[in-house]
SEFI-561837 format. One line per 4 residues: number of its first residue (from 1); their letters; for each residue y, z, x of N, C-alpha, C, O. Coordinates in Angstrom, 3 decimals, m for minus. Atoms other than C-alpha are relative to their C-alpha. Layout:
N
NUM> A> Y:Z:X:Y:Z:X:Y:Z:X:Y:Z:X; ...
! end
This chain:
192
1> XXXX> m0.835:0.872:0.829:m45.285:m18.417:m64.856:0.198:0.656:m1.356:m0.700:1.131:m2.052; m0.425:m0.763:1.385:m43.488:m17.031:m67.851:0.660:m1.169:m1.195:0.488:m2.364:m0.958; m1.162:0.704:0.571:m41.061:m18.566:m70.643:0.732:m0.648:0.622:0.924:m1.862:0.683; m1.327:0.789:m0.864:m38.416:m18.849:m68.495:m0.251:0.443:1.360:m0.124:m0.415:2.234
5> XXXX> 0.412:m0.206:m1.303:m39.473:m16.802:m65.422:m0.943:m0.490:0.709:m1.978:m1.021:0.305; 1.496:1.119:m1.237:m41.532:m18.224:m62.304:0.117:0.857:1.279:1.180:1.352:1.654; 0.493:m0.275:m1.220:m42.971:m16.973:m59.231:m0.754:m0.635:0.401:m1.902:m0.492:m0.020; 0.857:0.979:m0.673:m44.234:m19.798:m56.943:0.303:0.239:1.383:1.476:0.241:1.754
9> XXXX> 0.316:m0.250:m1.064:m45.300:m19.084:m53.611:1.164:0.800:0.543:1.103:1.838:m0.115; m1.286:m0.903:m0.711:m41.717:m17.265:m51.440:1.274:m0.541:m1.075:2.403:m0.732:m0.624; m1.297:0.410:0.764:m39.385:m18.379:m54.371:m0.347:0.860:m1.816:m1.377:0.877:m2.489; 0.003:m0.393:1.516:m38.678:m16.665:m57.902:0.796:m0.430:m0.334:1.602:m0.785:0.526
13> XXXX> m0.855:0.921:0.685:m36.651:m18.318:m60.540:0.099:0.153:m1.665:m0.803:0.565:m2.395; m0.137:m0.217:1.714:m35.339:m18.305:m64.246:0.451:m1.323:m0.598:1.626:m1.688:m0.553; m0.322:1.315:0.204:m35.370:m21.525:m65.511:1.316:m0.088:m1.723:0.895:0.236:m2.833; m0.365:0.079:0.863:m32.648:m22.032:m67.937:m0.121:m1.227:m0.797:0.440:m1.137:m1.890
17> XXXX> m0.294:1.248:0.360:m33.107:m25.738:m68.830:m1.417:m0.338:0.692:m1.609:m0.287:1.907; 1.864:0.266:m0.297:m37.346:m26.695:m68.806:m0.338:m1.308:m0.907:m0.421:m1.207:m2.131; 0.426:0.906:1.349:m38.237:m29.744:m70.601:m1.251:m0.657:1.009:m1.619:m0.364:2.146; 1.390:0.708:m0.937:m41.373:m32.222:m69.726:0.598:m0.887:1.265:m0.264:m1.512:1.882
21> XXXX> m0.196:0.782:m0.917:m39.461:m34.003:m67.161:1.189:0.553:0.917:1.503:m0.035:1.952; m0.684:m0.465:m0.718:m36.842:m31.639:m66.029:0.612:1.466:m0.085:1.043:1.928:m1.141; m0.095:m1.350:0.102:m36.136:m28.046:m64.855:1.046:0.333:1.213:1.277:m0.019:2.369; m1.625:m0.392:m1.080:m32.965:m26.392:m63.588:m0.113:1.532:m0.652:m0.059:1.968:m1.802
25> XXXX> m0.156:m1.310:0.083:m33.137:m22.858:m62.790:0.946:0.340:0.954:1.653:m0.525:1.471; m0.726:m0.966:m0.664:m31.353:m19.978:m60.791:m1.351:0.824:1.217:m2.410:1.163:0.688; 1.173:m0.194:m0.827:m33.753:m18.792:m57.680:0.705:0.701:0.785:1.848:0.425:1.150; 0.037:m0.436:m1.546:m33.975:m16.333:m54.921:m1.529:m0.755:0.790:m2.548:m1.360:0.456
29> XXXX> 1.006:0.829:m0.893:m35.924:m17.466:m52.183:m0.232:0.758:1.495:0.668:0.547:2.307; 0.394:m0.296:m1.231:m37.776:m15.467:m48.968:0.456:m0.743:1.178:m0.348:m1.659:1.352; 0.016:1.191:m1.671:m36.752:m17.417:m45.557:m0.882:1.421:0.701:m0.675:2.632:0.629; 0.686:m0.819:m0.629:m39.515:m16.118:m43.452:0.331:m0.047:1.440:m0.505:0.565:2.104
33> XXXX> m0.310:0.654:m1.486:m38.028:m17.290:m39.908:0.504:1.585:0.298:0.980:2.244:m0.626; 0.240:m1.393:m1.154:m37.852:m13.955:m37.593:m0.491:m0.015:0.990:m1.364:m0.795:1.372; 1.012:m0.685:m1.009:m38.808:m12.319:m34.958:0.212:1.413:0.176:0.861:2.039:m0.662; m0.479:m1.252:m0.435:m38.751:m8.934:m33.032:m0.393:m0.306:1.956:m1.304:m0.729:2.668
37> XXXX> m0.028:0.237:m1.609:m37.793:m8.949:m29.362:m1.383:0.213:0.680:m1.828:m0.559:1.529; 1.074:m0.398:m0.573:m40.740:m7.487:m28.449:m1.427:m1.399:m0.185:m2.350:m1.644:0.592; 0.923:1.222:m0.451:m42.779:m10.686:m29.344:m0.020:m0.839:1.141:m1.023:m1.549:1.075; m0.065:0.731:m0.913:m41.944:m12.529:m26.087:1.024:0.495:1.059:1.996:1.216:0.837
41> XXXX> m0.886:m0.651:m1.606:m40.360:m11.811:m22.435:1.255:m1.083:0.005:2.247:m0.863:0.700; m1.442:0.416:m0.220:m37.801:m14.737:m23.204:0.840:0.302:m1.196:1.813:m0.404:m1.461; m0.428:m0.379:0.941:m36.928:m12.874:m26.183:1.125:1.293:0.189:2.023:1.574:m0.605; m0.586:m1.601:m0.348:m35.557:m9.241:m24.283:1.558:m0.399:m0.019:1.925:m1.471:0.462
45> XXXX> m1.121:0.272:m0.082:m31.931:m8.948:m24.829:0.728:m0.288:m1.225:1.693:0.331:m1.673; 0.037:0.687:1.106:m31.844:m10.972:m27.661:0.256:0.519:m1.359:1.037:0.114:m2.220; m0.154:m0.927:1.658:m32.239:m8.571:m30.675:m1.038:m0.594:m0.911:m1.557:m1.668:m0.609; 0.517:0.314:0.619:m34.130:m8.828:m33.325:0.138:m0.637:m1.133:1.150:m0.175:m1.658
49> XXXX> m0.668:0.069:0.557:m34.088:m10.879:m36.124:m1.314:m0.174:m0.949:m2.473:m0.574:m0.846; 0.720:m0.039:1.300:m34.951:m10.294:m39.692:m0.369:m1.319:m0.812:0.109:m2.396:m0.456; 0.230:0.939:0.625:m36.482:m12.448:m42.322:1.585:0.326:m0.692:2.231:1.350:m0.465; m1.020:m0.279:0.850:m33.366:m13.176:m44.906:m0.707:m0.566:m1.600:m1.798:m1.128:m1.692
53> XXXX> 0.431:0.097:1.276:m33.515:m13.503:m49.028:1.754:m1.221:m0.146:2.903:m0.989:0.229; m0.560:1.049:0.449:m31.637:m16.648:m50.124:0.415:0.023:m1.925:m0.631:m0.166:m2.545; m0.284:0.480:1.095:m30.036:m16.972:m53.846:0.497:m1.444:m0.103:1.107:m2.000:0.810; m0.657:1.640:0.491:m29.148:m20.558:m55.471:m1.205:m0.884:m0.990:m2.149:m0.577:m1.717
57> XXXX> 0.415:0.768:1.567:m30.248:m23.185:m57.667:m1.075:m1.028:0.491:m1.429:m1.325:1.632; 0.930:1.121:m0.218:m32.621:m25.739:m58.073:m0.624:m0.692:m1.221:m0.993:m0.240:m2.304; 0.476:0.932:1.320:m33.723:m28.967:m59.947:m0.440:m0.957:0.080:0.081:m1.967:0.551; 1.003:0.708:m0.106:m36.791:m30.444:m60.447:m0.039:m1.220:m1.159:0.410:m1.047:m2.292
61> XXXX> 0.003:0.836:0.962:m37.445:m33.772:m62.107:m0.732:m0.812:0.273:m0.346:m1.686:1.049; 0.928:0.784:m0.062:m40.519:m35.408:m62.322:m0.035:m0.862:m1.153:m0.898:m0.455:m1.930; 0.398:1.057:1.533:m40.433:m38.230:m65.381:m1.204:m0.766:0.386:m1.512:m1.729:m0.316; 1.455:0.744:0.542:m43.909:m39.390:m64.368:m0.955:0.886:1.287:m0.865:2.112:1.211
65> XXXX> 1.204:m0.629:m0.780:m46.689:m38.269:m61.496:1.246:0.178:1.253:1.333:1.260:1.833; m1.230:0.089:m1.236:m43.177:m39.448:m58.618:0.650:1.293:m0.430:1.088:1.176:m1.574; m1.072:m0.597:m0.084:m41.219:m36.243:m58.387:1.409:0.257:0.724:1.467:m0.351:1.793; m1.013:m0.149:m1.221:m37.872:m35.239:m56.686:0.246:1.175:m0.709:0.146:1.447:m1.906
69> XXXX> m0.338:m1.735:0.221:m36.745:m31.312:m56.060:1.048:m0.159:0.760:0.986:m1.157:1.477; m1.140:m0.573:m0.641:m33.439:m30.144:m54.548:0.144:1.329:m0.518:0.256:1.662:m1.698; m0.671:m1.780:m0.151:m32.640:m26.425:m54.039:0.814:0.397:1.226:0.544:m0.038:2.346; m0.720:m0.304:m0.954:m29.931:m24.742:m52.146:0.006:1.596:0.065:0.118:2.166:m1.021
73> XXXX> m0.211:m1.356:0.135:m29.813:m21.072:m51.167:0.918:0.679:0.959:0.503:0.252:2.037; m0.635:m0.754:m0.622:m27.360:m18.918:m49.350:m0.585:1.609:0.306:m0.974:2.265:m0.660; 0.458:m1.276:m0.344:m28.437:m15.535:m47.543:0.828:0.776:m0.453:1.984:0.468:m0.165; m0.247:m0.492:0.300:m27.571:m12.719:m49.335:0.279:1.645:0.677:1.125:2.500:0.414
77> XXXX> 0.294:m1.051:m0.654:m28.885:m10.072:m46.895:0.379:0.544:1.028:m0.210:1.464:1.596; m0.658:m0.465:m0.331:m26.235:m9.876:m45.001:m0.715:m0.316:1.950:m0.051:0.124:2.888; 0.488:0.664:m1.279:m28.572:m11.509:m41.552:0.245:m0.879:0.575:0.609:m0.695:1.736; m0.889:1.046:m0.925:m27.522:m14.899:m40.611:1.435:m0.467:m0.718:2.426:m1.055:m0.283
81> XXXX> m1.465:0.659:0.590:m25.057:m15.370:m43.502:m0.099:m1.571:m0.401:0.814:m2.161:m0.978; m0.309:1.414:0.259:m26.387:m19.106:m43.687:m0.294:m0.404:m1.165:m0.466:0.533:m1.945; 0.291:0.673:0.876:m27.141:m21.518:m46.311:m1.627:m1.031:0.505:m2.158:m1.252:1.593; 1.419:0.829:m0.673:m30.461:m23.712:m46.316:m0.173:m1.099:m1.453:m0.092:m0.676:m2.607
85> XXXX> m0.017:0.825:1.111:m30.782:m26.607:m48.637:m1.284:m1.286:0.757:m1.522:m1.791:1.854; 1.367:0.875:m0.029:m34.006:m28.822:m49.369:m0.154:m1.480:m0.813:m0.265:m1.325:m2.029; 0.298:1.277:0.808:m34.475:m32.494:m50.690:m1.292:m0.207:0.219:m1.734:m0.396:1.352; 1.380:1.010:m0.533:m38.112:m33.688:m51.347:m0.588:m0.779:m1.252:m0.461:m0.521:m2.448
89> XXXX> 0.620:0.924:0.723:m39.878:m36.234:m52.806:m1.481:0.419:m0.310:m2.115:0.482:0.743; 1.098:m0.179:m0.405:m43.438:m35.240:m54.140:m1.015:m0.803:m1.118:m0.420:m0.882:m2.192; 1.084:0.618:0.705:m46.604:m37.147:m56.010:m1.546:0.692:m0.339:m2.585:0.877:0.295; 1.511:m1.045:0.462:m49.209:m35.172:m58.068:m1.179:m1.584:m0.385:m0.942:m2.542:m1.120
93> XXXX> 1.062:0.604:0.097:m52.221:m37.172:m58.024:m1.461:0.530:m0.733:m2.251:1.050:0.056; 1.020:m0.628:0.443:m55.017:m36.074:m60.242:m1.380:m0.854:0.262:m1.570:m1.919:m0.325; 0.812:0.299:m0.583:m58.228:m36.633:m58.399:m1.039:m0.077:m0.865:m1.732:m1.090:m0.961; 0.973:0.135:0.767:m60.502:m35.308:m61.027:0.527:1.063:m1.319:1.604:1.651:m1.232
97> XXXX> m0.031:m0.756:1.333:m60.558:m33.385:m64.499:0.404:1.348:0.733:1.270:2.068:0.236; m0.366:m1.429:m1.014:m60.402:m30.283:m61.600:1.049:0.357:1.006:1.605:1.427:1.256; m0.522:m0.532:m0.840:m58.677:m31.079:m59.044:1.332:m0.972:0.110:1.331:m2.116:m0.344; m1.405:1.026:0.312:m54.644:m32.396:m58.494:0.115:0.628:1.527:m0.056:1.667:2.164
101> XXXX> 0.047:m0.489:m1.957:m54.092:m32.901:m54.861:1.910:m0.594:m0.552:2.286:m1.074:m1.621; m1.903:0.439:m0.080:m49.536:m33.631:m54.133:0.276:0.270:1.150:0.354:1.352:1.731; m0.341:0.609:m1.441:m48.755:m35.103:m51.181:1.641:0.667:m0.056:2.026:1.096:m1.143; m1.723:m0.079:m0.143:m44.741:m34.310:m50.256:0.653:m0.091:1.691:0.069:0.340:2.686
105> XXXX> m0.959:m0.041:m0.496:m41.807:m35.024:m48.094:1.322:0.298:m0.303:2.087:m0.111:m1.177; m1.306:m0.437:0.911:m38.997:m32.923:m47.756:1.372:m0.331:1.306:1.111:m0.387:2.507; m1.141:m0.503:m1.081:m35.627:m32.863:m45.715:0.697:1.254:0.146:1.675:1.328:m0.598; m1.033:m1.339:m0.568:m34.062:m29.440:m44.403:0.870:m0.068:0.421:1.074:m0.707:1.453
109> XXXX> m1.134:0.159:m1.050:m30.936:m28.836:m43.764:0.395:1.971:0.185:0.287:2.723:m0.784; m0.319:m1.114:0.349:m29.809:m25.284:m42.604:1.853:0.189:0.652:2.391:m0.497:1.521; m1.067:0.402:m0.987:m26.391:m24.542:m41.620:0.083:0.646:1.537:m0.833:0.749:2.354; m0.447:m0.055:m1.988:m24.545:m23.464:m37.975:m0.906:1.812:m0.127:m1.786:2.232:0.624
113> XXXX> 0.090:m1.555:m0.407:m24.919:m19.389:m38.881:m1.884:m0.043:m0.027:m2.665:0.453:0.785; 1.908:m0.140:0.295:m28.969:m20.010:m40.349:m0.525:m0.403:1.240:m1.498:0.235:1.641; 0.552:0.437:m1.291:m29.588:m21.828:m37.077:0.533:0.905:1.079:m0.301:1.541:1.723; m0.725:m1.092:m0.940:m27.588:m19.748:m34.892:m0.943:1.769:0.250:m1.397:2.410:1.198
117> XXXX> 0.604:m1.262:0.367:m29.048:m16.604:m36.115:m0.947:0.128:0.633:m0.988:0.890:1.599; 1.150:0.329:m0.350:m32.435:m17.744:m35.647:m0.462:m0.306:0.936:m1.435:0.340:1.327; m0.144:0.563:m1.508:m32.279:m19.697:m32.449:0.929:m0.501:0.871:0.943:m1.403:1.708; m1.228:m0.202:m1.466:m29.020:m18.835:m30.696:m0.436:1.003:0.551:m0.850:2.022:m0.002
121> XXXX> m0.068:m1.075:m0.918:m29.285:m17.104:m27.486:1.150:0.655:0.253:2.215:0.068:0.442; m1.218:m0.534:m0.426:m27.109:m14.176:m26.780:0.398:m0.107:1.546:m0.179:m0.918:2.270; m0.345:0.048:m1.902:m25.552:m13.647:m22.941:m0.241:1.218:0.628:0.086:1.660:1.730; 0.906:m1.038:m0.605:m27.569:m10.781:m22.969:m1.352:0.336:0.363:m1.931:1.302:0.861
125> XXXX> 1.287:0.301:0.353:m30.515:m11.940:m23.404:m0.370:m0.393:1.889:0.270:m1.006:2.744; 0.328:m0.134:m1.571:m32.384:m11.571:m19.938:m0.589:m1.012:0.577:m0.209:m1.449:1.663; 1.077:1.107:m0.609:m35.072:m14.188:m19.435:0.305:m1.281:m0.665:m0.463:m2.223:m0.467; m0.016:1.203:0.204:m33.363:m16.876:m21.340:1.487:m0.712:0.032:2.347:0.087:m0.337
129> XXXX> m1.513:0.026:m0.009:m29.844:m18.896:m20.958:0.562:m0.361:m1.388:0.254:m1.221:m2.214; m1.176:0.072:0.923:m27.196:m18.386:m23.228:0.329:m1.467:m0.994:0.775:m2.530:m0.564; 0.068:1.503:1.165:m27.215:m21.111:m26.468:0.618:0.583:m1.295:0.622:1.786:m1.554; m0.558:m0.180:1.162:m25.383:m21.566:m29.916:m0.649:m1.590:m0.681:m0.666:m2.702:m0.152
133> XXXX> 0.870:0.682:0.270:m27.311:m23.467:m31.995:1.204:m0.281:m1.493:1.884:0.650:m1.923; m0.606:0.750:1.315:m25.454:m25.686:m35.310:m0.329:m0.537:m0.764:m1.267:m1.184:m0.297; 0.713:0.612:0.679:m26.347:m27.157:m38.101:m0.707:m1.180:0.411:m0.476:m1.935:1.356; 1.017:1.080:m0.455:m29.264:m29.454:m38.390:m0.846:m0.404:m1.009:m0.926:0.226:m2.064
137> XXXX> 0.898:0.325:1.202:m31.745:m31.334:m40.335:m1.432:0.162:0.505:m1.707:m0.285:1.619; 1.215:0.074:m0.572:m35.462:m30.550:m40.106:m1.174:m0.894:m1.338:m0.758:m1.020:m2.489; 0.522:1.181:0.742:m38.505:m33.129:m41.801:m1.426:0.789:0.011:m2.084:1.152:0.986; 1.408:m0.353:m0.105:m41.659:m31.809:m43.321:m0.839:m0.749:m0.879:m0.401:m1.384:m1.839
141> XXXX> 1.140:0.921:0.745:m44.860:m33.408:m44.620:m1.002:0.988:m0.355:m1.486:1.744:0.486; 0.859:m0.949:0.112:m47.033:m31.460:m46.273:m1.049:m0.629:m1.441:m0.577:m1.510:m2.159; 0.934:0.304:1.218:m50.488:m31.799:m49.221:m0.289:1.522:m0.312:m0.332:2.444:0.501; 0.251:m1.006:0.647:m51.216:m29.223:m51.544:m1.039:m0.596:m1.130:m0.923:m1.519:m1.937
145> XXXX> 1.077:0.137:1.160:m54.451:m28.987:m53.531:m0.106:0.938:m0.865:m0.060:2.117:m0.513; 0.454:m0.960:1.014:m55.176:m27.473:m56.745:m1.168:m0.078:m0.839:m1.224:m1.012:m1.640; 0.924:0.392:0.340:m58.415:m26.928:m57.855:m0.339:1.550:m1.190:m0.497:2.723:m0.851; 0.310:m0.394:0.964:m59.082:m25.549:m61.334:m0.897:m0.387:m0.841:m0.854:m1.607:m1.004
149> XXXX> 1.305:0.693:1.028:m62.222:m26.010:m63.915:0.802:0.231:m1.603:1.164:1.346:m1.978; m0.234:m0.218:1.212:m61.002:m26.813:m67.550:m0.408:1.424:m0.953:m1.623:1.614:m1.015; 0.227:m1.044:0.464:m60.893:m23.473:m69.605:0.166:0.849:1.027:0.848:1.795:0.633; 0.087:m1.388:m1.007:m61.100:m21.129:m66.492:1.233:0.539:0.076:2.323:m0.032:0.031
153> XXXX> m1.803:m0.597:m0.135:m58.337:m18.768:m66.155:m0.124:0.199:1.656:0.567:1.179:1.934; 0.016:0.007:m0.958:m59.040:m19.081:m62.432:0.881:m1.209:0.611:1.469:m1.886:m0.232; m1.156:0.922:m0.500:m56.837:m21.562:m60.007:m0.343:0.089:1.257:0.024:1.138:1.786; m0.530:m0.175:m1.566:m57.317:m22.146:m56.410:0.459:m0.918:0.639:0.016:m2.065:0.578
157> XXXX> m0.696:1.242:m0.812:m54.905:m23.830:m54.027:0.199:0.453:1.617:0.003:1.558:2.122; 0.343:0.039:m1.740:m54.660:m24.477:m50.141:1.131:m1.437:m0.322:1.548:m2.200:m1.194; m1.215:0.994:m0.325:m52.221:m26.467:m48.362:0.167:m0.214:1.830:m0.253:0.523:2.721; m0.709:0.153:m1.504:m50.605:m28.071:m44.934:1.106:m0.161:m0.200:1.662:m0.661:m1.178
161> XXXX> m1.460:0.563:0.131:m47.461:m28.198:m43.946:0.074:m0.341:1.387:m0.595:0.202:2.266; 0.599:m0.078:m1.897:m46.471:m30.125:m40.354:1.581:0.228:m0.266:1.829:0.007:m1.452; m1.537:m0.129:m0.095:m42.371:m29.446:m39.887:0.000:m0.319:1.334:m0.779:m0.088:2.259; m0.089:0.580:m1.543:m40.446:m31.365:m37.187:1.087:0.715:m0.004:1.764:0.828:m1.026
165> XXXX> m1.029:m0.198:m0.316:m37.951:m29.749:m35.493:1.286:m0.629:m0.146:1.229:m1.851:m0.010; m1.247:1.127:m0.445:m34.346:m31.064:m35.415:0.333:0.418:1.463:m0.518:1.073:2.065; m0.784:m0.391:m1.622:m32.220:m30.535:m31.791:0.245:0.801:m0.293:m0.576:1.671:m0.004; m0.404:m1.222:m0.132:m30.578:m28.118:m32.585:m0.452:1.663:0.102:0.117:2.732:0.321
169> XXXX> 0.955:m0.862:0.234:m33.436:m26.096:m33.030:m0.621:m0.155:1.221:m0.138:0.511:2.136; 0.580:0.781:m1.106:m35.534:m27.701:m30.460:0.874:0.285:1.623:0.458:0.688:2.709; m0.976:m0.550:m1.333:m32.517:m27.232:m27.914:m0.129:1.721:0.550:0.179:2.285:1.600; m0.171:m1.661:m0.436:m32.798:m23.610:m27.606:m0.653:0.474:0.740:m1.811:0.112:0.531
173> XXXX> 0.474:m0.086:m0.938:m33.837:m22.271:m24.963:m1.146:1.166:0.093:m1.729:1.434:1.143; 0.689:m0.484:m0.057:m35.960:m19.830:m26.325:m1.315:m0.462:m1.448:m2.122:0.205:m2.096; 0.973:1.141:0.937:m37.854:m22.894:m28.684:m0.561:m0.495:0.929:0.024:m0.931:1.921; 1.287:1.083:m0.963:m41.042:m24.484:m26.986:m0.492:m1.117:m0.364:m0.825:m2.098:0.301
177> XXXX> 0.960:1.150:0.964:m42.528:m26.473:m29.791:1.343:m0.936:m0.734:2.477:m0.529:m0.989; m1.073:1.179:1.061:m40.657:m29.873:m31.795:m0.130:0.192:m1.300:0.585:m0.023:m2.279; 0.867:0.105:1.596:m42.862:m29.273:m34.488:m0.809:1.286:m0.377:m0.822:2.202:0.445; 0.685:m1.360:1.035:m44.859:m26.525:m36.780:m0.832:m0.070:m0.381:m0.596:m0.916:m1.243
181> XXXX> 0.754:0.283:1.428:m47.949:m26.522:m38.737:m0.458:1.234:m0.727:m0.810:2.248:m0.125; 0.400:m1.329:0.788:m48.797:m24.042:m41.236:m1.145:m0.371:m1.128:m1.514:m1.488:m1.490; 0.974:0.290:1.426:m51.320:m23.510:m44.190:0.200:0.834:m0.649:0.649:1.914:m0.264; 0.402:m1.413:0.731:m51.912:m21.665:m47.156:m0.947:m0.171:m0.968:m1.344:m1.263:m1.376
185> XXXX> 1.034:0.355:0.836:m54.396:m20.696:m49.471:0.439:1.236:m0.908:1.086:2.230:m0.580; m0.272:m0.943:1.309:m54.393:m18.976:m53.306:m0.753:m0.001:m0.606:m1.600:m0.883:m0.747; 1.124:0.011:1.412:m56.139:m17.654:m56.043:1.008:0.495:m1.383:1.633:1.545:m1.527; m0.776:m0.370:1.069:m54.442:m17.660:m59.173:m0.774:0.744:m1.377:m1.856:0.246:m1.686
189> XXXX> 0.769:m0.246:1.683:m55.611:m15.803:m62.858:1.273:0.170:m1.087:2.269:0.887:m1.189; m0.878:m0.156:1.592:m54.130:m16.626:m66.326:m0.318:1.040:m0.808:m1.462:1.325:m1.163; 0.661:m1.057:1.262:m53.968:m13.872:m68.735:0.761:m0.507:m1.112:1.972:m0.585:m1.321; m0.009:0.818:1.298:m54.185:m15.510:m71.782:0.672:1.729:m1.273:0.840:1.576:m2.483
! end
């Protein structure tokens, strides 16, 4: 975290407009969704597909512990070409002098090419049938803890996330699961 610059978890950002209750920056953003054919036998045919880097905006506004975020990004990298846009609602809860746990729900939306890209089948693809996949909305729930000791320039956080599929995702014929869960964990240091 800088002045105006930020790096939080797969997103960087330049906030031009920061106050105590609201922040509107400019962001790229990682999409980590990929594969490489070679991960799976209903994958051959198929091709591979890269992660993409997303530019666009976003603006946060918490006026008390209730927050709401929206960001939108478009792929830049020339891979699916799509757009991906996020609404969520989230609640920092401070547990103790140490630790701030924040619950959240978000909505996904990506469009036809981001879904397509990702989980359309080609008609070359050997072991799986032929699909075009369209925009869709996907629903995640996720808690994030942060646990810091007053004064320490130390920080550590951990997290869940569960993501539900939408259909369009879910339809594809080389998708198994409705749903996702992921975690993560961090160690942060301030240099004062």
């Amino acid at each position: 975290e800088g002045e105006h610059f930020f790096a939080r978890g797969a997103t960087i950002g330049w906030d031009f407009m920061d106050s105590d209750a609201l922040e509107v920056a400019v962001i790229g953003q990682y999409l980590a969704d990929g594969y490489d054919t070679s991960d799976s036998k209903a994958l051959k045919g198929n091709g591979d597909r890269d992660p993409s880097f997303g530019v666009g905006g976003q603006v946060t506004w918490t006026p008390d512990k209730l927050g709401f975020r929206f960001s939108a990004v478009q792929d830049i990298t020339d891979n699916s070409d799509g757009a991906q846009a996020v609404g969520q609602v989230f609640y920092k809860y401070k547990a103790s002098d140490s630790l701030m746990i924040t619950p959240a729900a978000s909505i996904v939306w990506q469009s036809d090419d981001y879904n397509d890209y990702y989980y359309g089948v080609r008609s070359r693809a050997v072991n799986a049938n032929a699909y075009t996949a369209d925009s869709d909305f996907n629903y995640r729930l996720g808690v994030v803890g942060i646990y810091k000791r007053p004064n320490s320039p130390w920080m550590f956080i951990g997290g869940l996330r569960y993501e539900f599929f939408g259909d369009e995702i879910t339809d594809s014929t080389i998708v198994s699961e409705d749903e996702q869960l992921s975690a993560l964990i961090g160690v942060t240091y301030t240099f004062k």
